[in-house]
C-alpha positions in Angstrom: 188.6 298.3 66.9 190.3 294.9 67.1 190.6 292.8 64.0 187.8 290.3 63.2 188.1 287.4 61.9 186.0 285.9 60.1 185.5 282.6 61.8 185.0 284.2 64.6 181.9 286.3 63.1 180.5 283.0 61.7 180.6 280.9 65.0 177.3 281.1 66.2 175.5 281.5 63.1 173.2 278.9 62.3 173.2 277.9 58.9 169.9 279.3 56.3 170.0 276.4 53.2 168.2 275.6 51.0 168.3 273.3 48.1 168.5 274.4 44.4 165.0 272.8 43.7 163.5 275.3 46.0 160.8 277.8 44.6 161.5 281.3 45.0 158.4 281.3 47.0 159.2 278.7 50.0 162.6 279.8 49.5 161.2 283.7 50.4 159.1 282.6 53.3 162.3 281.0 54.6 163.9 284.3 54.2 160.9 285.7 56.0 160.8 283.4 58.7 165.1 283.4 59.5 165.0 287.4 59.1 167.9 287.1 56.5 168.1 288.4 52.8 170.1 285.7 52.0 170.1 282.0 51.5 173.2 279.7 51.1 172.1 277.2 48.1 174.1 273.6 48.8 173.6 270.3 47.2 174.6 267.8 49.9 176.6 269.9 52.1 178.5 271.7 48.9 177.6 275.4 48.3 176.3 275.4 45.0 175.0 278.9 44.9 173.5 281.8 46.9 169.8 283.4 46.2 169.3 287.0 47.1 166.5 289.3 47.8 167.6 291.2 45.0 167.4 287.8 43.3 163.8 287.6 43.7 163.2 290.7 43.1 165.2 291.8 39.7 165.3 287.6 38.1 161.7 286.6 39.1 159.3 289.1 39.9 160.6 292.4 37.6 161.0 289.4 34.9 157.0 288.3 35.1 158.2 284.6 36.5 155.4 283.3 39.1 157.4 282.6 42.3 155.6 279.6 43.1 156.8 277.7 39.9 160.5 279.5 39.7 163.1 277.2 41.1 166.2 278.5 43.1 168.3 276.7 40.8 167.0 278.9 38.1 167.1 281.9 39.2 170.3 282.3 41.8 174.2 283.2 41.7 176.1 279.9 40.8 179.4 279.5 41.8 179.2 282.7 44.1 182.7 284.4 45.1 183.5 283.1 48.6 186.1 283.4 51.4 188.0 281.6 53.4 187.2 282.1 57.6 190.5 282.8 58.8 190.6 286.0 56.4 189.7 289.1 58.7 186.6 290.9 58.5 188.3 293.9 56.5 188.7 291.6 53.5 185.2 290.6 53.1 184.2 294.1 53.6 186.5 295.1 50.9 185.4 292.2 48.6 181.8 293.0 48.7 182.8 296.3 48.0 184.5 295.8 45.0 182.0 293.3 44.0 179.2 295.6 44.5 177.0 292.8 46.2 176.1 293.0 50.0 176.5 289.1 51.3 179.7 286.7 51.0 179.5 282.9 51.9 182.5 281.6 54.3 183.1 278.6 52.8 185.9 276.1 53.8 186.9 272.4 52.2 183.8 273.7 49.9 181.3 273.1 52.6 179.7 276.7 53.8 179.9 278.1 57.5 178.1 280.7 57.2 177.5 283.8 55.5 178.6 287.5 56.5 176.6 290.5 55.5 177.7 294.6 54.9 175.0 294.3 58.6 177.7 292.4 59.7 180.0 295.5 60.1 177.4 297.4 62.3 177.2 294.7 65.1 180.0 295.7 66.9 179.8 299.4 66.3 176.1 299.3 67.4 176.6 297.2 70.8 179.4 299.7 71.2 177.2 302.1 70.9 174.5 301.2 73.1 177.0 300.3 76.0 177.8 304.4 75.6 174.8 305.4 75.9 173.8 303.3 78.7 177.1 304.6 80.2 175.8 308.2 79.6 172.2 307.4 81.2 174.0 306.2 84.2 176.5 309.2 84.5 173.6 311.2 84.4 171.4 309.9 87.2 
């Protein structure tokens, strides 16, 4: 498998922000509505923080806290560990690892690009996949 890098992996992403004013309940319909358990938290275009699923489950809904008056800001990961996009894939994989957490923000000049998730290391695996199995259908016709 060739080496990813990770600017590479971020190049089409579309950026999922939100501010750190944000209740936990638009900021989990955004979730919702992207498909992503993840948001990027910026002020201006500077990444501020990141708000997880596991946020808004363990900080605001295990604690009692009513989603609809909780505030990102409040309740997120300030000043989350990032990386740089020209690092390969391997050393994100190997930071979240080590940090036990499952999403990373590539950040550069302190503005985000995007974010890369432990998903992230299936994408290329699965298409690989599927292209042998459609292979395999075809061989066998």
């Amino acid at each position: 498998m060739p080496i990813r890098s990770l600017r590479s992996i971020v190049s089409g992403q579309t950026l999922v922000t939100v501010s750190g004013a944000t209740t936990v309940a638009d900021a989990a319909r955004t979730m919702k509505r992207r498909n992503v358990g993840a948001l990027l938290v910026v002020e201006g275009t500077r990444l501020v923080g990141i708000f997880t699923e596991r946020d808004a489950l363990f900080r605001v809904l295990a604690e009692g806290r009513s989603p609809a008056l909780t505030r990102v800001e409040d309740v997120m990961t300030a000043q989350p560990q990032t990386i740089h996009p020209d690092e390969p894939f391997v050393r994100a994989l190997r930071t979240m690892h080590e940090g036990k957490f499952r999403h990373l923000p590539v950040v550069e000049f302190e503005r985000p690009l995007g974010m890369v998730s432990m998903r992230d290391a299936l994408d290329e695996d699965l298409d690989e996949l599927r292209l042998d199995l459609a292979q395999r259908e075809v061989n066998h016709d």
